[in-house]
C-alpha positions as CSV (number, residue, x, y, z in Angstrom):
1,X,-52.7,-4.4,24.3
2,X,-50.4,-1.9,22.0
3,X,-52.4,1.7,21.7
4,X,-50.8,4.6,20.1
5,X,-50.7,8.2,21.6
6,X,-49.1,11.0,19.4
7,X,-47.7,14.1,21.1
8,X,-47.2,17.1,18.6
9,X,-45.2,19.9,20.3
10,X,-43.0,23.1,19.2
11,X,-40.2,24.3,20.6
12,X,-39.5,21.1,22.4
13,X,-36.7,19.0,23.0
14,X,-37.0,15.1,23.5
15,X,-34.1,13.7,25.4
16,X,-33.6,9.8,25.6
17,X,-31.0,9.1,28.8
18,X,-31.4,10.7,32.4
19,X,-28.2,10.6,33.7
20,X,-25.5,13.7,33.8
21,X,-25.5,14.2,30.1
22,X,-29.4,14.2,29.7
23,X,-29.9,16.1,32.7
24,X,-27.1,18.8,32.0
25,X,-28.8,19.1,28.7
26,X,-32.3,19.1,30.1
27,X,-31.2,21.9,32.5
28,X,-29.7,23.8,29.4
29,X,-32.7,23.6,27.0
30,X,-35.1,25.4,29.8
31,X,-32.3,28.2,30.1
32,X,-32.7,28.8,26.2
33,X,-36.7,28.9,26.3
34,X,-37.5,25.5,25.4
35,X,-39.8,22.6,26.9
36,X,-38.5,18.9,27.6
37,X,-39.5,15.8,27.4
38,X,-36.8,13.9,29.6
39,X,-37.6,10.2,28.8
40,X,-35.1,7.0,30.5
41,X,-36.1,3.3,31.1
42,X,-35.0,3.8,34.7
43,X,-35.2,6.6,37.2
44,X,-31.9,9.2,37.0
45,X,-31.3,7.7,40.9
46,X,-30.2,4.6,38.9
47,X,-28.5,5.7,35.6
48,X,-25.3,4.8,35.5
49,X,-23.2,8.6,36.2
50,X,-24.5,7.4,39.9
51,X,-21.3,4.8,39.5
52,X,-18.3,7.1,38.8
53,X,-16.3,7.3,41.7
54,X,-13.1,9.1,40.8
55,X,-13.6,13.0,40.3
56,X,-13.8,15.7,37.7
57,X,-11.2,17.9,36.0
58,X,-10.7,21.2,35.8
59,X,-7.5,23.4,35.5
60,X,-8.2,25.1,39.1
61,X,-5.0,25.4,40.0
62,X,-5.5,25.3,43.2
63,X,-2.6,23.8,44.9
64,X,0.1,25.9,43.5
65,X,1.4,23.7,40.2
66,X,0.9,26.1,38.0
67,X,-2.0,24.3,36.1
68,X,-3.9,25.7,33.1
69,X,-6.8,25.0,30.2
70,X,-3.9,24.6,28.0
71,X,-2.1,22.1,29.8
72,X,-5.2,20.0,30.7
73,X,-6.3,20.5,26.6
74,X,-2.5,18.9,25.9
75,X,-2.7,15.9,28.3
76,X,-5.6,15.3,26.8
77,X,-5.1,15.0,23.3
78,X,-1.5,13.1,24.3
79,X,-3.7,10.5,25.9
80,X,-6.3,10.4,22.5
81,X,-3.4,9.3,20.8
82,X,-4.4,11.7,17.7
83,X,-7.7,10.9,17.3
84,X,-9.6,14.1,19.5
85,X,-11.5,17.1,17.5
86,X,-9.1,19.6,19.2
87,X,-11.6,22.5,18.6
88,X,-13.9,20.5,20.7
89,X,-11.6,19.4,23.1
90,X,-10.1,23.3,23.3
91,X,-13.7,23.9,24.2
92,X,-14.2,22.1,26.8
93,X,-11.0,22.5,28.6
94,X,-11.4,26.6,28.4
95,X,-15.2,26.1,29.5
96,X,-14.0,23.2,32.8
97,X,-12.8,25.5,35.4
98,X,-16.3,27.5,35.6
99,X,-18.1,24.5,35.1
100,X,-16.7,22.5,38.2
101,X,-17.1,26.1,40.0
102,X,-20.9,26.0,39.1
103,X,-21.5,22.5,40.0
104,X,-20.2,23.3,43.7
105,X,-22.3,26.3,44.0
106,X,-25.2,24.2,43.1
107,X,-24.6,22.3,45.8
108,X,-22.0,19.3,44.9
109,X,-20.1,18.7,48.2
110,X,-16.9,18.5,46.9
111,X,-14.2,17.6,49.0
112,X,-12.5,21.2,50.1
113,X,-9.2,21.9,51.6
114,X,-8.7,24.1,55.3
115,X,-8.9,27.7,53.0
116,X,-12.7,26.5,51.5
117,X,-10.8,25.7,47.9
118,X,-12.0,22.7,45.9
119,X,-9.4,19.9,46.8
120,X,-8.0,18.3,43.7
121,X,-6.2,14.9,43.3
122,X,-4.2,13.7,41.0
123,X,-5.2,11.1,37.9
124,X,-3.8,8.6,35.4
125,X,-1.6,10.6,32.8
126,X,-1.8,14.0,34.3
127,X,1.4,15.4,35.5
128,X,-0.6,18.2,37.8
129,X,-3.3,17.6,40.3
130,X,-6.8,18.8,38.9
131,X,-9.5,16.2,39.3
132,X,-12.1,17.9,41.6
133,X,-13.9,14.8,43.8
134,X,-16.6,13.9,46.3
135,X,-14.3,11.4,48.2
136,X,-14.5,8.3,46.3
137,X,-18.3,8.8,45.7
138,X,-18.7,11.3,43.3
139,X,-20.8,10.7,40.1
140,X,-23.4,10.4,42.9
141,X,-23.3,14.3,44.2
142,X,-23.2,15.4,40.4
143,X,-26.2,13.5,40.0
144,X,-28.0,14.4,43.2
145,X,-27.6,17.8,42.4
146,X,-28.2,17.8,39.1
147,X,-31.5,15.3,40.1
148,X,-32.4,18.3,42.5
149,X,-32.2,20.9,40.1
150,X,-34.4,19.1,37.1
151,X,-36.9,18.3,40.2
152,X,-37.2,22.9,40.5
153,X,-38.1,22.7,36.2
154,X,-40.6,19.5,36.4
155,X,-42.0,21.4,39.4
156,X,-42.1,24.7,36.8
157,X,-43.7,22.7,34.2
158,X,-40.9,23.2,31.5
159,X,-39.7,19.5,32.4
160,X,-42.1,16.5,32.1
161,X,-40.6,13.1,32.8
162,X,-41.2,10.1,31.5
163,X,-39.7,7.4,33.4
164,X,-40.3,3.5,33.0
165,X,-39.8,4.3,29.1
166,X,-37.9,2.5,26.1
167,X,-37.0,4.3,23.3
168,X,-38.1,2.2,20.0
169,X,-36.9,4.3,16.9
170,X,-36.7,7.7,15.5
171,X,-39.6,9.5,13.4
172,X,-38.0,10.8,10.3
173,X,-38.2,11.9,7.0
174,X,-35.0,11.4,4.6
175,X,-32.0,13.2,6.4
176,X,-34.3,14.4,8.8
177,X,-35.4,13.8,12.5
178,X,-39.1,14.3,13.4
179,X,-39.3,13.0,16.6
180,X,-39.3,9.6,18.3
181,X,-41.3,6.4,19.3
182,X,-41.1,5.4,23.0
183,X,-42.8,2.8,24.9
184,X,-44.4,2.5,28.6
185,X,-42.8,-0.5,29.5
186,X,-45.2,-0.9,32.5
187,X,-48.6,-0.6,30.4
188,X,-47.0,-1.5,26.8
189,X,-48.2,2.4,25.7
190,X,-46.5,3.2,22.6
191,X,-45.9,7.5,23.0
192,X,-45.2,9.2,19.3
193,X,-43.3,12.6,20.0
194,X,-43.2,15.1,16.7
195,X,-41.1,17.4,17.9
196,X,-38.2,19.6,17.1
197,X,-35.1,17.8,18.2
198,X,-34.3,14.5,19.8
199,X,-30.9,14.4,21.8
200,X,-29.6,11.0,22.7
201,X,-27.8,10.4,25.8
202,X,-28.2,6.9,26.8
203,X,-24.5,6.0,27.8
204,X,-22.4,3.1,26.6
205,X,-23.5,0.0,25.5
206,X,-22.3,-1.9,28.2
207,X,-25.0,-4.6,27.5
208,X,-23.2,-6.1,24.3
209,X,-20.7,-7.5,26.2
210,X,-22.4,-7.9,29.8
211,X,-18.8,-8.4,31.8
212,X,-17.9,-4.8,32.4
213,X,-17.7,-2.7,35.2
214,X,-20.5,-0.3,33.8
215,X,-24.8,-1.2,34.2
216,X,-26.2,-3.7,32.1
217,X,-29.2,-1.5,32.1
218,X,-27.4,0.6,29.3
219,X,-27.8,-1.9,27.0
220,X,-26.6,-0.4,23.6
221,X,-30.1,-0.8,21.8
222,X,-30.7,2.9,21.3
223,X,-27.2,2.8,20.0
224,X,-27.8,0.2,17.8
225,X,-31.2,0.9,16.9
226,X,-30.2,4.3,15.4
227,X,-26.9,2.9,13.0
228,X,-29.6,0.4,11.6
229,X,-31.4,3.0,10.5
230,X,-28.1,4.4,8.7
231,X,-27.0,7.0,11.3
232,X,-22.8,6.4,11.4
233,X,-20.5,5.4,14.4
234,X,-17.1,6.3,15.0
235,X,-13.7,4.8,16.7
236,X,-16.4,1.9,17.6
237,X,-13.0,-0.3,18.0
238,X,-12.1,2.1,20.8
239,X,-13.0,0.1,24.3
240,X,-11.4,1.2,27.4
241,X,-10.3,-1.2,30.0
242,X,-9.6,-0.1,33.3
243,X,-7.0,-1.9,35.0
244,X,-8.0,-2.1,38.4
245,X,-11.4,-4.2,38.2
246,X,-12.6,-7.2,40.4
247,X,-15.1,-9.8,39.4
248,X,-18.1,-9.4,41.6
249,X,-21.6,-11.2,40.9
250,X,-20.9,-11.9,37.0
251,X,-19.8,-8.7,35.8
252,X,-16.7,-6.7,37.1
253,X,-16.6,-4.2,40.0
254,X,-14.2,-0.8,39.5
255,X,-11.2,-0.5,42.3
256,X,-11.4,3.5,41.7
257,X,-8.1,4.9,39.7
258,X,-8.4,7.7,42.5
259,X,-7.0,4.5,45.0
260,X,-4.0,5.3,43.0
261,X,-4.3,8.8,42.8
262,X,-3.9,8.9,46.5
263,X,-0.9,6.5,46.6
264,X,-2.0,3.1,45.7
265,X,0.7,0.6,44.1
266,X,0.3,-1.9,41.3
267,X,2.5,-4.9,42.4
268,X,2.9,-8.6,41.5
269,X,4.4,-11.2,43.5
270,X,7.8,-12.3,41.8
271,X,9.6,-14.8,43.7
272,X,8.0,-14.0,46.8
273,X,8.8,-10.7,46.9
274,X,6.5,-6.9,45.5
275,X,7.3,-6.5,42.3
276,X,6.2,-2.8,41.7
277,X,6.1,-3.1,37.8
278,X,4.7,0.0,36.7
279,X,7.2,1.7,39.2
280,X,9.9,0.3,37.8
281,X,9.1,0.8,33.8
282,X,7.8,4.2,34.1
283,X,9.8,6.0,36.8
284,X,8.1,9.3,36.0
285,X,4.3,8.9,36.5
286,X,4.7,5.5,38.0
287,X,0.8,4.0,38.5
288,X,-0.3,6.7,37.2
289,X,0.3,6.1,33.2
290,X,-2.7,7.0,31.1
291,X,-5.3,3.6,31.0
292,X,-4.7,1.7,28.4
293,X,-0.8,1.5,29.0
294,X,-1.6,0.5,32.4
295,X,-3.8,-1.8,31.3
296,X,-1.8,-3.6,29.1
297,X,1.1,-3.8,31.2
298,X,-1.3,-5.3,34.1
299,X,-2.7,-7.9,31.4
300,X,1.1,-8.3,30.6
301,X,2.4,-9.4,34.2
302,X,-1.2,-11.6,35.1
303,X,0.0,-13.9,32.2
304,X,2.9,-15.2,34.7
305,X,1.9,-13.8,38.4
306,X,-1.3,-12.8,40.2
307,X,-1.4,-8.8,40.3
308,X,-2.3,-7.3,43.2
309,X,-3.7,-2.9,43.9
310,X,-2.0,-2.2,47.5
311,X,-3.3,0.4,49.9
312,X,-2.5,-0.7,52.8
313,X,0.3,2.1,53.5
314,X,-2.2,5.1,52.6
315,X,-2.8,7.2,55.4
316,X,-5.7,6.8,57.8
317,X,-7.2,10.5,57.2
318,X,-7.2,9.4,53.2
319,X,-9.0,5.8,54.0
320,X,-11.6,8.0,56.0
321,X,-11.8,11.2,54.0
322,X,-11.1,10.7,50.3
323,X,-11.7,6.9,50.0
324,X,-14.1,6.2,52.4
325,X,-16.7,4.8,49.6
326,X,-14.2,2.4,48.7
327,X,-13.6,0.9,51.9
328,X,-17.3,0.5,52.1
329,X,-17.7,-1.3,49.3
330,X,-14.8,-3.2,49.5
331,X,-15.6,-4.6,52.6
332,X,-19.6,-5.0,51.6
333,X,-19.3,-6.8,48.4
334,X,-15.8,-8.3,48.7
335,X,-15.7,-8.7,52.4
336,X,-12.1,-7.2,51.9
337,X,-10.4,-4.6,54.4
338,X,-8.0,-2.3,51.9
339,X,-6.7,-1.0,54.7
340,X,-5.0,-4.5,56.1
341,X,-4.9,-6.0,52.7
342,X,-3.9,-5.6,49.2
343,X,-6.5,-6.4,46.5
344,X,-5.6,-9.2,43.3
345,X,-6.7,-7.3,40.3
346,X,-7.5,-7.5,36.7
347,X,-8.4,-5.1,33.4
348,X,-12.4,-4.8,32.5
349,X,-14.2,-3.1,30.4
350,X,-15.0,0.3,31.9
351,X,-15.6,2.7,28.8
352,X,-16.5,2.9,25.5
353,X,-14.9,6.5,23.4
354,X,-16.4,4.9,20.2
355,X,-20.0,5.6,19.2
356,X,-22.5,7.6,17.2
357,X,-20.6,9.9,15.4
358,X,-21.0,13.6,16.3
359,X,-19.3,17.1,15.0
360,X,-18.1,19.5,17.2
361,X,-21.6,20.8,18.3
362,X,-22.7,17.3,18.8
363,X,-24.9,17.1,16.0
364,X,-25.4,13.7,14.2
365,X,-25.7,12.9,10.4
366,X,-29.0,13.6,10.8
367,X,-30.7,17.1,10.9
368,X,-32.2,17.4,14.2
369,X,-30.6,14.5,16.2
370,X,-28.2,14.9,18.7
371,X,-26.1,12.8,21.1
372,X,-24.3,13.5,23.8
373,X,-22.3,11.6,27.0
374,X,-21.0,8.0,26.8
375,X,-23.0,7.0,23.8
376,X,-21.6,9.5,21.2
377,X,-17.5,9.9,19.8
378,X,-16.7,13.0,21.2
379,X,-13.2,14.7,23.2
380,X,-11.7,11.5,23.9
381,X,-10.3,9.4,20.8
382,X,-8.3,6.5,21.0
383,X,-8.0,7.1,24.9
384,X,-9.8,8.5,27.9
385,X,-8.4,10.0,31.1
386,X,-9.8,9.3,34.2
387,X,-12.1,12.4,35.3
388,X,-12.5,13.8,31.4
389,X,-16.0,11.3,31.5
390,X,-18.2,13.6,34.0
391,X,-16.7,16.6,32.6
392,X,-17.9,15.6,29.2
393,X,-20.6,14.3,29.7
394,X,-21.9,17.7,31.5
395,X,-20.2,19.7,29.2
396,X,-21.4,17.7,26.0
397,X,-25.2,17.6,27.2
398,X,-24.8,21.7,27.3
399,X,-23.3,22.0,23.9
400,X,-25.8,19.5,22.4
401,X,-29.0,20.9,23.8
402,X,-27.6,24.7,22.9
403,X,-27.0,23.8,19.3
404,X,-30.7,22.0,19.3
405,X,-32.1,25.1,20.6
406,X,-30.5,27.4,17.8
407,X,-30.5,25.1,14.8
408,X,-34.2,23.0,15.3
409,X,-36.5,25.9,16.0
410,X,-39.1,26.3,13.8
411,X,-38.5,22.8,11.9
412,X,-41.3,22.1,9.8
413,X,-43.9,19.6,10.9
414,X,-43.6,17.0,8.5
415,X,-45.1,13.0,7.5
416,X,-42.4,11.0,8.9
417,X,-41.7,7.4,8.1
418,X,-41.2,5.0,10.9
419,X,-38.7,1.8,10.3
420,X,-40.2,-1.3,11.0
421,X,-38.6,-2.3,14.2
422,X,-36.4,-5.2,14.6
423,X,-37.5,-8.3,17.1
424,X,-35.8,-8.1,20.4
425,X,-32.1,-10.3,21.1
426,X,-33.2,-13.5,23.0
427,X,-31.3,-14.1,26.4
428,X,-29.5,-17.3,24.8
429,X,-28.6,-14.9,21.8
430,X,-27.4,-12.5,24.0
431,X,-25.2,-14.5,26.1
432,X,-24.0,-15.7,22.8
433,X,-23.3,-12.1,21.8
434,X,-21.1,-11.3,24.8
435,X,-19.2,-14.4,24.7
436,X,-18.1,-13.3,21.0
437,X,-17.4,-10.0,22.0
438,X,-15.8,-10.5,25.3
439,X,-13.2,-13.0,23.2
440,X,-12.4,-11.2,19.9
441,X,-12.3,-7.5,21.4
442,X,-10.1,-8.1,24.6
443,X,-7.2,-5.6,26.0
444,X,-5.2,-7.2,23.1
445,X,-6.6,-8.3,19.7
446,X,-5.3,-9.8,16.2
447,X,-6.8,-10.6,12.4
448,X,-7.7,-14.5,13.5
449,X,-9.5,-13.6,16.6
450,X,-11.0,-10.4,15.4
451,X,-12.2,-12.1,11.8
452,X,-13.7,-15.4,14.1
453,X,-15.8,-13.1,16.0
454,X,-17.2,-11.6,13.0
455,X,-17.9,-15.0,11.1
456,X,-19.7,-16.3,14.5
457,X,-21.8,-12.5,15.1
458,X,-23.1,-12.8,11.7
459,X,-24.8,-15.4,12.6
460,X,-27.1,-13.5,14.8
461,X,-29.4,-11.5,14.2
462,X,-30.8,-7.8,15.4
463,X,-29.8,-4.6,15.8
464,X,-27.4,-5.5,18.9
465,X,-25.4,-8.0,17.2
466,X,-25.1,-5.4,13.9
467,X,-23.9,-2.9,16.5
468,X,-21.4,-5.3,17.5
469,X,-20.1,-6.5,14.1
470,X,-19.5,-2.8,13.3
471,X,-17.3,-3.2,16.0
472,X,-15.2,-6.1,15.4
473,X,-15.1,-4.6,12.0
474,X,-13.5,-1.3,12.9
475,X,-11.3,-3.6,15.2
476,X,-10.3,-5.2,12.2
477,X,-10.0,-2.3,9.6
478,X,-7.8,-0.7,11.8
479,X,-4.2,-2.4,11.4
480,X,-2.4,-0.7,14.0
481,X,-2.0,-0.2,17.7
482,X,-3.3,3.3,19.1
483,X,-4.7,3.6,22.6
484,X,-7.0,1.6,23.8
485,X,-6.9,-0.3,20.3
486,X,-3.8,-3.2,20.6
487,X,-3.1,-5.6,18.2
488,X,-0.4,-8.2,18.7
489,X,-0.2,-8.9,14.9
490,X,0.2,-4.9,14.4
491,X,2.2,-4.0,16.9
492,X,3.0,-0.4,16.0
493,X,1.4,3.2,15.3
494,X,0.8,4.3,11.9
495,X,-0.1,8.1,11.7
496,X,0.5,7.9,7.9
497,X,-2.5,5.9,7.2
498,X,-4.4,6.0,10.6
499,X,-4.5,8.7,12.4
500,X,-7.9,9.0,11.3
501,X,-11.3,8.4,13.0
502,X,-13.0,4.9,12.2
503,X,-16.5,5.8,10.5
504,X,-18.9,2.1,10.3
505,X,-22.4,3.3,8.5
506,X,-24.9,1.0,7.8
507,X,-26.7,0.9,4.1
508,X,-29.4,-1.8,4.6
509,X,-27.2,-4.2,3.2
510,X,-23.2,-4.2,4.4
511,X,-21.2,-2.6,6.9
512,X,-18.8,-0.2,5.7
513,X,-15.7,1.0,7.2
514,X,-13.7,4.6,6.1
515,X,-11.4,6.7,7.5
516,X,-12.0,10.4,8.2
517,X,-9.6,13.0,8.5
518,X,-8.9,14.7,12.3
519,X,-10.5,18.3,12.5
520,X,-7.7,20.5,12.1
521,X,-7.4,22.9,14.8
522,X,-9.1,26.3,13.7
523,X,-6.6,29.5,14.9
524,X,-9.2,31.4,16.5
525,X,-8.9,29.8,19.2
């Protein structure tokens, strides 16, 4: 049986998602004075920042290349092909170096060279080496520290968790966010929080399409649930596919870009001999191009020969300290030895940089809601590089929970209306729902796929398959090629007309799609 229990609380901060970005703004909120209510379907141990393997950047500059904010803020905005705030980005690229710094004296065992520095790799589309790592393992010592230091505030009291929870929708009034509806999904309790600010930071919605290299336990309904209730996406058509994935138990399993980082060689068997394609096209950074060129050139070659990801000739101190998670796995679920043989390979969907749209201070349309990590459009555009994710996600949690803290105090209580909730996707329609998706939005798209997928998706209903029409709709508003974004019937970038950010908003009656100017880049900074 449904029973209602109503928590009214001041200066408190509700924050659906426990992984890095809820728990970095979790940690930030108790700094500024403020209570949290840190509520996630699963325990942090299992959110998905546990999966990222690669590292994290920062302009450290420790291994003499002469690396800065500046350069790591231009490689970044090169690989968003335009579409980046670049006051945001600025941000986060001045803010990195101390940030990575802090993380390590909170106790992330980083990898470290002979003279104690952080060790740093190097990483699709960067020129210079600065992607701090854990070996091949590290989105789980971000989390176990950051798990560790949340654990000190519940202990305090300032923290109170609320695991085994679903979000359900947002209290509001008009523009503005009262609070939130959760519900024990143990006991079927159904928690109302009036409070002063809700920050989402729920992660991708890997669950609309189901084949991805991300959990299927972030399942996009927070996403979706919030643009039904007429809060706007952005760049939705922006979906990142790595291209080093292998399927593994229905759903694709990441080879880490750091394999490459540390000398691993895309290759394709052409007339019986290595064909090292990406050597050979781009002599300069080689398997190292930014994701969604590499991508498209391994999605390319697989349409004649098998592609394979070689590491046979790293070294045996790299195998053993900097990729030793990969061998494990490797070996565990694909009973493969990396070491003796090379891998065949594929592109999956790894990332989404589309989602609810947020401004520089990660605030939403709405007054008091907030988004942060994965789930929000924020730093990385048309394009993300590898090791920008768990940077800004940490980052983005911190600047979200900040602004919450300084703009929600002392909100007045108020009556707030509460949407009638939609019924939940059955598993038929959601298998239905990935199929659609998984066909119209692949590495490369066009009108007739793109408008097929929309036609079918319509035919579902719920707030997941609206989420996902917005998506095949920005796919198909945006007539171009930029990043991540490839279509074969427009082959070619158009700044004139879209170097813009993709905006879908729901009225209660239509999708529609608009284009919004790129922050211009203030000059104080």
């Amino acid at each position: 049986m449904l029973y209602w229990v109503e928590q009214r609380m001041k200066h408190t901060l509700v924050i659906v998602g426990a992984g890095l970005a809820g728990l970095s703004a979790a940690l930030t909120a108790v700094k500024n004075g403020w209570t949290v209510k840190l509520v996630s379907s699963l325990a942090s141990e299992r959110a998905q920042s546990v999966m990222a393997e690669g590292g994290i950047n920062a302009a450290l500059n420790t291994k003499g290349e002469e690396d800065s904010p500046e350069q790591h803020y231009a490689d970044t905005l090169t690989a968003a092909c335009g579409l980046a705030d670049p006051n945001a980005v600025w941000g986060m690229m001045q803010a990195a170096p101390e940030l990575v710094r802090s993380l390590h004296r909170l106790g992330v065992q980083f990898n470290v060279t002979n003279d104690d520095e952080l060790d740093l790799r190097n990483f699709g589309g960067q020129k210079k080496k600065r992607t701090a790592f854990a070996q091949s393992d590290t989105g789980k010592q971000l989390m176990t520290a950051l798990i560790d230091a949340v654990r000190r505030e519940e202990s305090a009291g300032t923290v109170e968790r609320f695991p085994h929870h679903k979000f359900r929708t947002l209290l509001f009034s008009g523009n503005i966010c009262g609070g939130c509806t959760v519900q024990d999904t143990y006991t079927g309790e159904l928690l109302r929080f009036v409070c002063d600010a809700v920050l989402i930071a729920t992660g991708g919605p890997h669950g609309l399409f189901g084949d991805t290299t991300g959990s299927l336990a972030n399942t996009g309904e927070v996403t979706a649930e919030l643009f039904r209730l007429g809060v706007p996406m952005a760049n939705l058509e922006m979906i990142q596919y790595h291209p080093t994935t292998v399927e593994q138990g229905g759903k694709r399993m990441l080879l880490s870009e750091a394999a490459r980082g540390e000398g691993g060689r895309l290759l394709a068997l052409r007339n019986g001999k290595p064909w090292y394609f990406m050597e050979e096209k781009y002599p300069e950074l080689g398997n190292l191009m930014p994701r969604d060129i590499t991508a498209r050139e391994v999605w390319t070659v697989s349409r004649d020969y098998e592609v394979f990801l070689d590491m046979t000739e790293l070294p045996k101190e790299v195998m053993e300290h900097k990729l030793a998670g990969l061998v494990d796995d490797c070996q565990t679920y694909l009973h493969k030895d990396i070491r003796k043989e090379p891998i065949p390979i594929l592109p999956g969907i790894h990332y989404f940089m589309g989602g609810i749209q947020v401004d520089e201070r990660h605030r939403t349309s709405m007054r008091n809601l907030y988004a942060a990590g994965e789930c929000c459009a924020q730093y990385h555009g048309a394009n993300r590089l590898g090791g920008n994710s768990l940077l800004g996600a940490i980052y983005g949690g911190q600047i979200a929970a900040e602004t919450a803290c300084q703009e929600a105090a002392g909100s007045p209580n108020m009556p707030c209306a509460e949407e009638p909730l939609l019924p939940d996707l059955s598993p038929d329609a959601q298998m239905q729902m990935n199929r659609i998706l998984l066909n119209a939005l692949g590495v490369v798209r066009d009108a007739q796929t793109l408008e097929a997928g929309i036609q079918e998706i319509r035919k579902l209903s719920g707030t997941l398959p609206l989420l996902g029409c917005a998506m095949l709709e920005s796919a198909l508003a945006r007539k171009e090629s930029r990043g991540a974004h490839w279509r074969a019937d427009y082959p070619q970038r158009n700044d004139a007309v879209y170097c813009k950010t993709t905006v879908a908003h729901w009225n209660g009656q239509h999708i529609a799609i608009s284009f919004e100017s790129i922050p211009e880049r203030r000059h104080d900074l």
